[in-house]
MDAnalysis code that builds the backbone (N, CA, C; Angstrom):
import MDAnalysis as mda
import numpy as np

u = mda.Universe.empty(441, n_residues=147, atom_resindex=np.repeat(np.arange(147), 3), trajectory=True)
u.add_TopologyAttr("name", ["N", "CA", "C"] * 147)
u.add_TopologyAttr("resid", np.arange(1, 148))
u.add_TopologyAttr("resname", ["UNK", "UNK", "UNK", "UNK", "UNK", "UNK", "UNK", "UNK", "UNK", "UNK", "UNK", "UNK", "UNK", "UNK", "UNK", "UNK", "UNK", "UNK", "UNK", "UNK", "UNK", "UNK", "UNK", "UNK", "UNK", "UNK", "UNK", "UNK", "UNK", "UNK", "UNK", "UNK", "UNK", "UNK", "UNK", "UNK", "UNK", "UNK", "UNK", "UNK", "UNK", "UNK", "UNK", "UNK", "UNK", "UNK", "UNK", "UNK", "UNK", "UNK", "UNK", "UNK", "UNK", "UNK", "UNK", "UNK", "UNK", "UNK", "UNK", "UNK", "UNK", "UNK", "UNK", "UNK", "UNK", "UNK", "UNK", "UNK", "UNK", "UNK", "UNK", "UNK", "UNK", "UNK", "UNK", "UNK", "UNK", "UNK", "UNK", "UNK", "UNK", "UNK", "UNK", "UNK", "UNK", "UNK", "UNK", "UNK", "UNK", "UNK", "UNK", "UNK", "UNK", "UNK", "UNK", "UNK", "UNK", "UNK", "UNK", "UNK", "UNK", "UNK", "UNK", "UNK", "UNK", "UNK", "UNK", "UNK", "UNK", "UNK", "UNK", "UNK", "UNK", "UNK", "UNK", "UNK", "UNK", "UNK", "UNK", "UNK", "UNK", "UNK", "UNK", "UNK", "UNK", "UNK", "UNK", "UNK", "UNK", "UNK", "UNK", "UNK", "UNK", "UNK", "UNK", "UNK", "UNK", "UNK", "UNK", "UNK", "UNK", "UNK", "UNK", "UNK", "UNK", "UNK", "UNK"])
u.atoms.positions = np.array([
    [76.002, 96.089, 106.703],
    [74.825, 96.605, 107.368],
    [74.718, 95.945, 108.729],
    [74.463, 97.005, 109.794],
    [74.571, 96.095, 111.068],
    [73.176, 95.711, 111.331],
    [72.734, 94.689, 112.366],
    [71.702, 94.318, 112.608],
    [70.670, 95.193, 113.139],
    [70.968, 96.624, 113.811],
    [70.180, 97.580, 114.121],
    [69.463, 97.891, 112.788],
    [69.929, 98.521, 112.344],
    [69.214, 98.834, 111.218],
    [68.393, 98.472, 109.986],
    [68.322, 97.314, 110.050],
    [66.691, 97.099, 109.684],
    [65.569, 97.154, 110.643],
    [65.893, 96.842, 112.076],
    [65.086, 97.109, 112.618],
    [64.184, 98.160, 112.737],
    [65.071, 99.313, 112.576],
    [64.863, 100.898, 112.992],
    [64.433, 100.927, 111.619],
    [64.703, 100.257, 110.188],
    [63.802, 100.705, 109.071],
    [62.728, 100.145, 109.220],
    [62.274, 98.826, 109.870],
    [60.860, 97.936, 109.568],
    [60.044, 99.144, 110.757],
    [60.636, 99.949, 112.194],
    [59.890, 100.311, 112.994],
    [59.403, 102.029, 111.791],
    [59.956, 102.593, 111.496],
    [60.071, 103.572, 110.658],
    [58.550, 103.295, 109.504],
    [59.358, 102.197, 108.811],
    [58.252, 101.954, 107.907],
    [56.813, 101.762, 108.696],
    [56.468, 100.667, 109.650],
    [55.254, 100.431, 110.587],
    [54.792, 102.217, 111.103],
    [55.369, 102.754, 111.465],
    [55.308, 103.994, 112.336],
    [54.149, 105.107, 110.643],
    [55.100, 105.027, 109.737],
    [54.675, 105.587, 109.125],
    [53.601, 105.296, 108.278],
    [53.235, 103.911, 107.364],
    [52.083, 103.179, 107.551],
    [50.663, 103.518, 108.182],
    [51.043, 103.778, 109.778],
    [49.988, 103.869, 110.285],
    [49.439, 104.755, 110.627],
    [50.320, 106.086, 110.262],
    [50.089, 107.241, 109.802],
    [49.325, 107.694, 108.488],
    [50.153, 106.887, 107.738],
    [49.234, 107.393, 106.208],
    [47.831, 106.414, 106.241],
    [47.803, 105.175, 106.697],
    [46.738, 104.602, 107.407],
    [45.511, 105.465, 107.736],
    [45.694, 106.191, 108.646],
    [44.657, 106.649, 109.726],
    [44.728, 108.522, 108.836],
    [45.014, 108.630, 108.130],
    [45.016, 109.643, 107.388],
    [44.031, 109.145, 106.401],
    [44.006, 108.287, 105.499],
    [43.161, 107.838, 104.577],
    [42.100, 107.448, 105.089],
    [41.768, 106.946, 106.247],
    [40.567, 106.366, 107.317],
    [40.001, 107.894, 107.187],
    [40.574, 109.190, 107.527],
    [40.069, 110.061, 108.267],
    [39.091, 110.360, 106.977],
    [40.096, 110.671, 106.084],
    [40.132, 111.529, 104.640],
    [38.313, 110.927, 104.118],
    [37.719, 109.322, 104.553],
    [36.831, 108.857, 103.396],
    [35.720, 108.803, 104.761],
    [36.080, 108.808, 106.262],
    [35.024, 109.328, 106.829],
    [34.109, 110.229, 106.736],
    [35.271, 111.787, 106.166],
    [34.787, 113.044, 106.383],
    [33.987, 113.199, 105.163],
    [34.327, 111.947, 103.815],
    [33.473, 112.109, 102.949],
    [32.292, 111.551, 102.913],
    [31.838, 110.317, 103.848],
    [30.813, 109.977, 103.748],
    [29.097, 110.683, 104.546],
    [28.604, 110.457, 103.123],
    [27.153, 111.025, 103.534],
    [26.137, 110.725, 104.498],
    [26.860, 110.576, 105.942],
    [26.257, 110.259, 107.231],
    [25.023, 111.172, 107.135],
    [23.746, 110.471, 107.970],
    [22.735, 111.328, 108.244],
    [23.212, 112.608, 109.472],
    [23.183, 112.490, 110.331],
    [24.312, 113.672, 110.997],
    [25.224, 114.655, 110.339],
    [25.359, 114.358, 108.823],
    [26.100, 115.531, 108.629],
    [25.813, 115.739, 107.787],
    [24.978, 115.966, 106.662],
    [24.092, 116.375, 106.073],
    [23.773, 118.148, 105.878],
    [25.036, 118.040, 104.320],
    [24.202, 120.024, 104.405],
    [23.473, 120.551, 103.920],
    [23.370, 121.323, 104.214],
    [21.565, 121.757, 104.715],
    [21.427, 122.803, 102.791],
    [20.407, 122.404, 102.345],
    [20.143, 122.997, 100.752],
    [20.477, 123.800, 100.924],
    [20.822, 124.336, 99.504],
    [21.200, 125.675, 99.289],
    [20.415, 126.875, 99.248],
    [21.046, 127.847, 99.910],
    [20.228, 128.750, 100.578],
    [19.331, 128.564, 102.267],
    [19.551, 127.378, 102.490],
    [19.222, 127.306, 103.912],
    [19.857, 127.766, 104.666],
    [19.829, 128.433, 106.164],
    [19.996, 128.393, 107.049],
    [20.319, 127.756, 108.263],
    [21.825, 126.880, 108.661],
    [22.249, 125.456, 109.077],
    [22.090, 125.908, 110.568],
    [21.094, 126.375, 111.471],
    [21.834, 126.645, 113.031],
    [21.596, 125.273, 113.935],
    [22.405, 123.973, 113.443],
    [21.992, 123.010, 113.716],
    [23.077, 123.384, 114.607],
    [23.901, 122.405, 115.506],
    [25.135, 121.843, 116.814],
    [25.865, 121.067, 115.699],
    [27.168, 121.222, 115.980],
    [28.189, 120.293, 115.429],
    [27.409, 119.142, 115.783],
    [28.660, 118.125, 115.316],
    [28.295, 116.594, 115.136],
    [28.742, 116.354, 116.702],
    [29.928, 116.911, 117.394],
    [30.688, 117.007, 118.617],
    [29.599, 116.788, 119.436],
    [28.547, 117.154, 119.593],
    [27.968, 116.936, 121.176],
    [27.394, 115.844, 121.608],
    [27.888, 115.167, 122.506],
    [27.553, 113.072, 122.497],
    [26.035, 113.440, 122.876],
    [25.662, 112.183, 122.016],
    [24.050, 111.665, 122.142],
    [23.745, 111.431, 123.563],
    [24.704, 110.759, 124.163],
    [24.458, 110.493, 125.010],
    [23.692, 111.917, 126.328],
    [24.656, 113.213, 126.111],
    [23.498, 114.169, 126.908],
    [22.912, 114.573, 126.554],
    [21.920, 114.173, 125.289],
    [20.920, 114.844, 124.765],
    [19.606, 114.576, 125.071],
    [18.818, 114.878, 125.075],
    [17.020, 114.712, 125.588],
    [17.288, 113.832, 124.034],
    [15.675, 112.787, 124.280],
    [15.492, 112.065, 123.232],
    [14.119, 112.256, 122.770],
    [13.236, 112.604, 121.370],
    [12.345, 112.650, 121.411],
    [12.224, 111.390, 120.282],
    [11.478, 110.581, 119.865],
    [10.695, 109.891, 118.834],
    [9.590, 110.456, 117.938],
    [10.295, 110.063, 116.743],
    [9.326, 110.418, 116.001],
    [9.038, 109.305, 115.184],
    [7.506, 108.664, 114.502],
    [7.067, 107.102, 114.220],
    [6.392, 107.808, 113.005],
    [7.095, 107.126, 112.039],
    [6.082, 107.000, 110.649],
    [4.730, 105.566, 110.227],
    [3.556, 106.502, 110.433],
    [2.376, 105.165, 110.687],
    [2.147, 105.547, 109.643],
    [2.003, 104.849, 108.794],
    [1.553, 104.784, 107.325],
    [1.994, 105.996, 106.440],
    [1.008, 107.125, 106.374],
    [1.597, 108.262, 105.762],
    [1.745, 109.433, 106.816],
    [2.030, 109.195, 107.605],
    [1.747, 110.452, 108.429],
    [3.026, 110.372, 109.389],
    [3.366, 111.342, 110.007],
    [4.209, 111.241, 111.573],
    [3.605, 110.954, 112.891],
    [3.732, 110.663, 113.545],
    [3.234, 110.598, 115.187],
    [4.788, 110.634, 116.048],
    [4.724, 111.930, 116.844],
    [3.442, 113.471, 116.634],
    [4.105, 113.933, 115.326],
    [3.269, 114.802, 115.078],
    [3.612, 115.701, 114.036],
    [3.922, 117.463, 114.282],
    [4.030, 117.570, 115.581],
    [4.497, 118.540, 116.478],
    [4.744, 118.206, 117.667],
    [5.738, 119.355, 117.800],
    [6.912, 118.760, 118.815],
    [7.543, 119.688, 118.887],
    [7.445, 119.733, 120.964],
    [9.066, 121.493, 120.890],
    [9.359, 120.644, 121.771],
    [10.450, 121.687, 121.570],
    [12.218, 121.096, 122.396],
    [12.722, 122.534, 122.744],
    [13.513, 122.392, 123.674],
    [14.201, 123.482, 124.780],
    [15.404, 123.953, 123.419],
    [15.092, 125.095, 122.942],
    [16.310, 125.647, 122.254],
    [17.386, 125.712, 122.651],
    [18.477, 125.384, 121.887],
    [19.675, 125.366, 122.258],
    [20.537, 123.870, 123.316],
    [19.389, 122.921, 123.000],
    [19.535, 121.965, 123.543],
    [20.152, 121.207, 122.622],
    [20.913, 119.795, 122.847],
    [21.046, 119.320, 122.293],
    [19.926, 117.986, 122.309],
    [19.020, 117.665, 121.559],
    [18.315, 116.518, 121.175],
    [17.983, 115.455, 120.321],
    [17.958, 114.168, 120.522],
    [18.506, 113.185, 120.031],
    [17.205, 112.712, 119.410],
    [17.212, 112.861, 117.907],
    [15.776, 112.600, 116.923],
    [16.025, 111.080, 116.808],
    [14.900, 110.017, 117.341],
    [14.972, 109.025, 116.840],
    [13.882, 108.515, 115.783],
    [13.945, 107.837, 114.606],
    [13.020, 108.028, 113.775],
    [12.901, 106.195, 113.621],
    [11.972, 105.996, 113.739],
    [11.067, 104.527, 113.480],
    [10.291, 104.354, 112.552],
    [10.524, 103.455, 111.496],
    [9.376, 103.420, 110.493],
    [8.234, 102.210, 110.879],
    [7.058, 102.393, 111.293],
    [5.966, 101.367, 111.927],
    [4.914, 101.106, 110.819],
    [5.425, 101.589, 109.608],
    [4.866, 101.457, 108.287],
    [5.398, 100.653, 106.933],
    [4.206, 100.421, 106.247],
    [4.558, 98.862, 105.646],
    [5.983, 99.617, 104.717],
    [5.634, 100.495, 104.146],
    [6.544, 101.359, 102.809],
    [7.753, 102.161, 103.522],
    [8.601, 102.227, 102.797],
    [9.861, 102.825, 103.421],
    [9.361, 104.699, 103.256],
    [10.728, 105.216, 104.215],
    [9.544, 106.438, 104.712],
    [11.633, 107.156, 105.316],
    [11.585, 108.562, 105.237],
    [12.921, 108.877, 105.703],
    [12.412, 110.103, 106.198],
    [13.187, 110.877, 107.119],
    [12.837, 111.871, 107.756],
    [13.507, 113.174, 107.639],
    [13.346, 114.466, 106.790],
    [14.403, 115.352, 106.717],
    [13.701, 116.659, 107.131],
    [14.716, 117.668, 107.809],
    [14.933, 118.998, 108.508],
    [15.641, 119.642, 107.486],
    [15.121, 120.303, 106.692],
    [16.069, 121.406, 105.925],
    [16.230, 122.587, 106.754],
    [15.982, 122.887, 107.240],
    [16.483, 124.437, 107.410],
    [17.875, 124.085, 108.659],
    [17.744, 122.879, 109.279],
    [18.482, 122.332, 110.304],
    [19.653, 121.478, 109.517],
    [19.440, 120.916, 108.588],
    [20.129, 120.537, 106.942],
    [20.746, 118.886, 107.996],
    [19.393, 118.219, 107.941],
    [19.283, 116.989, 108.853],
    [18.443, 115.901, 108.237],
    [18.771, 114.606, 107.596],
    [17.838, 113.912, 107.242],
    [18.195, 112.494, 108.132],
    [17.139, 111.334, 107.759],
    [17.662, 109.788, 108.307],
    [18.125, 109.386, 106.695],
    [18.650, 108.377, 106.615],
    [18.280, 107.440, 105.541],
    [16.811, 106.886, 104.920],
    [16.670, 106.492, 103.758],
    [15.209, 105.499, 103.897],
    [15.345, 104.130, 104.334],
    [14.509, 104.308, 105.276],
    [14.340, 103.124, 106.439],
    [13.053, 102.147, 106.033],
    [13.130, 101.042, 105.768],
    [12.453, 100.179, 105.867],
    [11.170, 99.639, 106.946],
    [10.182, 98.879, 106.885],
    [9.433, 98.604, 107.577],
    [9.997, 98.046, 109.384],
    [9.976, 98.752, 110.658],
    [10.396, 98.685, 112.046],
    [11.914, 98.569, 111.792],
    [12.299, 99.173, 111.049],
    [13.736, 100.012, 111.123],
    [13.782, 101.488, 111.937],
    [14.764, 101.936, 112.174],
    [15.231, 102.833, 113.028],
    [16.319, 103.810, 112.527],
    [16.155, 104.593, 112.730],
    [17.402, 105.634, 112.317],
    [17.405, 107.150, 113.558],
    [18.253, 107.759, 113.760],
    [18.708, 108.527, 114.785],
    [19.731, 109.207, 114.242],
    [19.682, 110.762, 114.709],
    [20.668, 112.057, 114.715],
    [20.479, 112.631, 115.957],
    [21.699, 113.846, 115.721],
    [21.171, 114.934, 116.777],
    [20.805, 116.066, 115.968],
    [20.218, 117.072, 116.872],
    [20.504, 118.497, 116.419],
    [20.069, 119.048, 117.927],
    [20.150, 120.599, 117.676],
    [20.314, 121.502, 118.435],
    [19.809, 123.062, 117.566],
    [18.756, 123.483, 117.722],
    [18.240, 124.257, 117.150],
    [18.454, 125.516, 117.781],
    [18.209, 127.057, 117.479],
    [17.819, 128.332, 117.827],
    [16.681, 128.322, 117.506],
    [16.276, 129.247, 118.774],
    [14.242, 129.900, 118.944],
    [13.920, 129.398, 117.597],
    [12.608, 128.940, 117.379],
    [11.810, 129.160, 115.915],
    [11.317, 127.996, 115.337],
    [11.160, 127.633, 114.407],
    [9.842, 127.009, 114.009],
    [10.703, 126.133, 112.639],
    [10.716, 124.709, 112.676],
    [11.977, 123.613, 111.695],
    [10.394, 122.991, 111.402],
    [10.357, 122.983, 109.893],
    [9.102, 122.255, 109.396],
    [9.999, 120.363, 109.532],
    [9.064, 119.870, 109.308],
    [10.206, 118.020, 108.849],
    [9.115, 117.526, 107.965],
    [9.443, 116.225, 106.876],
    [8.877, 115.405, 106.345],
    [9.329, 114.489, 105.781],
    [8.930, 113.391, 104.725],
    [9.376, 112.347, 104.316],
    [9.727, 113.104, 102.844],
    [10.669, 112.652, 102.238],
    [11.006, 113.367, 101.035],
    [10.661, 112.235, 99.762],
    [10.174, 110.678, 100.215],
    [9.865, 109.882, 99.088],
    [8.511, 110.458, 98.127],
    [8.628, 110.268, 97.152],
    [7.662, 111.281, 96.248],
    [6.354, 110.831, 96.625],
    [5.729, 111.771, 96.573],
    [4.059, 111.929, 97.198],
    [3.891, 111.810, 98.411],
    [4.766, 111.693, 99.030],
    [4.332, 111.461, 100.697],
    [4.558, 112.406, 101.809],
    [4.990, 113.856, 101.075],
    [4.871, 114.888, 101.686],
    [3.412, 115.267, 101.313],
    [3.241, 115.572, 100.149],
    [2.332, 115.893, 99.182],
    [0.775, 114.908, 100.297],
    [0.986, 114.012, 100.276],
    [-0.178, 113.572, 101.081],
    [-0.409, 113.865, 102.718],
    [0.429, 115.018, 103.001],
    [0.285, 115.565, 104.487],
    [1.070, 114.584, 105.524],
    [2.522, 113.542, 104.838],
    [3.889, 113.401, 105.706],
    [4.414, 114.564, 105.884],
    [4.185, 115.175, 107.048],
    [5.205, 116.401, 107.290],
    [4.655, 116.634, 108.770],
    [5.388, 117.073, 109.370],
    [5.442, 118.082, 110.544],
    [6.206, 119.133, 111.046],
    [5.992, 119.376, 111.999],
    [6.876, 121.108, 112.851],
    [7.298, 120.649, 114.267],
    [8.636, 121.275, 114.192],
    [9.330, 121.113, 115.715],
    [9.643, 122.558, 115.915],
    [9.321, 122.767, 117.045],
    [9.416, 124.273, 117.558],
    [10.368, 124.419, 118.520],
    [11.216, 125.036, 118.731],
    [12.520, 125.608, 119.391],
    [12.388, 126.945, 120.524],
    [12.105, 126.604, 121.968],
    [11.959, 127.660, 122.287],
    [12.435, 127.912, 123.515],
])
């Protein structure tokens, strides 16, 4: 065996490695249940924006969970925009924020925790609320309007 050739097998082996590497990276990204990608219940209607459009050119609006409620609890945005939901919990109890028809939630966020998505809506009317039990039910909810 001449001395080339292990080389060209160790570069072979490395080469390919980091292939099946970044294949398995991809494979358990695309499975995880990021708030951004989130699909939308069944039977909804998803006319959210890919995940593709950077935060960075998106308008930003805030939305603050004070105890049981949102502030604001309405809110429009330029349809077809892309806009960057940031969600703050300023309340003692954990509190999460979801868009079904946009098929968009945060995580549950803890007391002055933070969580953030995008979306990008068509014309019309996206109800939102907290989905922890009773806290829709006690008037956590609001409307973002698309127009």
């Amino acid at each position: 065996m001449s001395g080339a050739q292990p080389m060209m097998s160790r570069r072979s082996l490395l080469a390919s490695g980091f292939t099946a590497g970044a294949a398995v990276v991809a494979t358990v990204i695309s499975r995880l249940p990021s708030a951004g990608r989130e699909v939308a219940p069944s039977g909804a209607h998803n006319s959210a924006s890919p995940v593709a459009t950077p935060m960075a050119e998106a308008i930003e609006i805030t939305i603050e969970a004070i105890d049981l409620r949102f502030s604001p609890a309405a809110i429009s945005i330029p349809a077809g925009t892309p806009v960057r939901i940031v969600f703050t919990n300023r309340s003692r109890v954990y509190h999460d924020l979801v868009i079904p028809r946009l098929g968009r939630r945060t995580r549950r966020i803890g007391p002055d925790e933070t969580s953030a998505f995008l979306i990008q809506a068509e014309p019309g009317s996206y109800d939102f609320y907290c989905s922890i039990p009773s806290h829709n039910q006690t008037g956590m909810g609001g409307t973002i309007t698309a127009q």
